[in-house]
N, C-alpha and C positions, 0 to 999 in steps of 0.2 A: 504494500500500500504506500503509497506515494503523499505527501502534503503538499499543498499551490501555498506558500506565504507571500501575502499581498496589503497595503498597505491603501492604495488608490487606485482605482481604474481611471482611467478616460476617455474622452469618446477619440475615433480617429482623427479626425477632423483638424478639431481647435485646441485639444486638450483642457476639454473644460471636465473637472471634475465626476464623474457619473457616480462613480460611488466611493465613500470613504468608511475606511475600517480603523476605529482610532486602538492601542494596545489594551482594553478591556473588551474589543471583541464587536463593539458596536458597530450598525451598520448604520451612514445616511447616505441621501438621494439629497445633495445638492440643490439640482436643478431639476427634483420633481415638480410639476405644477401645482398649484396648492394657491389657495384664495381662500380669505375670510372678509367680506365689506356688512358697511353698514352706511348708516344714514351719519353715524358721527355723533358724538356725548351731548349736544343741543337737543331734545330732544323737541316734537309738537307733531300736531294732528294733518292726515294728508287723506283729503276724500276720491274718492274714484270719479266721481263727477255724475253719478245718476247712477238707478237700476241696471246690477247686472251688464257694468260696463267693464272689461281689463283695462286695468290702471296697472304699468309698470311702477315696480317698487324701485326707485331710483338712487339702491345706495352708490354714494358717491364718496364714502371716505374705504379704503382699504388697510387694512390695519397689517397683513399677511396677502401679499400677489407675487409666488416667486416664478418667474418668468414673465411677470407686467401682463400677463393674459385676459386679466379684467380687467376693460374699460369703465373706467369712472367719470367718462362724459356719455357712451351710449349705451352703459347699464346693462353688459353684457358680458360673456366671457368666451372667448373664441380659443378652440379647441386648436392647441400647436403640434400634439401626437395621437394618430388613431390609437386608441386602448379601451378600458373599461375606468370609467369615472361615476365617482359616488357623489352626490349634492344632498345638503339638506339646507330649509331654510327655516324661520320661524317670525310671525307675525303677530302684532298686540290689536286684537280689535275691538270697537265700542262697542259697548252692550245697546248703542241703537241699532242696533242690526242683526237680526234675526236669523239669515244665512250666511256665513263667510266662508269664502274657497281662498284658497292659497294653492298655488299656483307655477312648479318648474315645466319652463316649457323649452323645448329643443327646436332649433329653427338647421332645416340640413342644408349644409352648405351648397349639394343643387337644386334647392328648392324645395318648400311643403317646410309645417311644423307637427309636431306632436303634442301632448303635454299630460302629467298626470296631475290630478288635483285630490283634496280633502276638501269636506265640508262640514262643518261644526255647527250645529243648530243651539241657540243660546237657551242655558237650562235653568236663569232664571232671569228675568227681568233686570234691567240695573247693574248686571254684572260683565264687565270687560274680561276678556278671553283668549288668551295666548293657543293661537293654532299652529302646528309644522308640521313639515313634509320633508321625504328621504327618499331620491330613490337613484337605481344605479342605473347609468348610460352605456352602451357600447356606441361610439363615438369615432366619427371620420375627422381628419384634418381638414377644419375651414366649419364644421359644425360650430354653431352658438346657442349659450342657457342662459337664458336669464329668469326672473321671480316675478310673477303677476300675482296681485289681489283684486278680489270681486265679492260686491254684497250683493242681497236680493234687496236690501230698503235703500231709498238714497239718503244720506243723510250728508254733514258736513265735518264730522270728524270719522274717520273710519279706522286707520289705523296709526298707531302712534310710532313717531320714526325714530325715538333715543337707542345707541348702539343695542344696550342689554336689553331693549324689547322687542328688536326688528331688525334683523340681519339674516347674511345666507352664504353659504362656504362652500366649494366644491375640493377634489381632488385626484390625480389619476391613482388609481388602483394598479392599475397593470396592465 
């Protein structure tokens, strides 16, 4: 039996990092893609604008984008290697609102979207309601995900956008 002792891989290319094994054995992934955004520590209210309308969740601060893959002007994240990619996101919304969906949707980079949703029906009156969603992608180069919400009432505050109440992360799996 033979041992490989290795220290850093790279890629051909550039030699940029792919993987680092530091002397306790651990492994990282550099330049795996990996995102966590929000709306940013300000937090305040952001309506969909009527019945049962997709309102993009517009986070625009990124806390974690390691390969800059998510845009924080068109609220999106564009896919730089085909693999399997996991997202979840989670939303705070008003107890005026009876139905709320939350919303990852895939847009394929030749065209057409998909999307899975939740929907939380409000179980008492009065009560504000944190919903999320998770689910995994198999995903081409040039694909993009981004986070929609949707109520069934229209109201004027619908969902609150402070970091820890409304954010949404993805990352590749492999």
């Amino acid at each position: 039996m033979s041992t490989l002792k290795v220290g850093t891989i790279q890629d051909h290319a550039n030699g940029n990092n792919a993987l680092v094994i530091d002397s306790g054995g651990r492994v990282t992934q550099p330049t795996k893609p990996v995102f966590r955004v929000s709306y940013g520590t300000s937090g305040g209210w952001v309506s969909a604008g009527g019945n049962n309308v997709n309102k993009i969740l517009e986070f625009n601060t990124a806390s974690v984008n390691v390969g800059g893959h998510w845009s924080t002007s068109t609220h999106d994240f564009t896919v730089p290697v085909a693999g399997t990619y996991f997202f979840y996101a989670q939303a705070y919304f008003n107890s005026n609102n009876d139905n709320r969906e939350l919303r990852i949707q895939r847009t394929f980079a030749g065209g057409g979207t998909d999307y899975v949703h939740t929907i939380i029906n409000a179980m008492e009156a009065g009560r504000d309601q944190s919903v999320t969603i998770s689910d995994i992608y198999t995903l081409a180069v040039g694909d993009k995900v981004d986070f929609y919400f949707r109520v069934a009432s229209s109201g004027t505050n619908d969902v609150y956008t402070r970091d820890d109440y409304t954010w949404g992360m993805g990352y590749l799996i492999g």
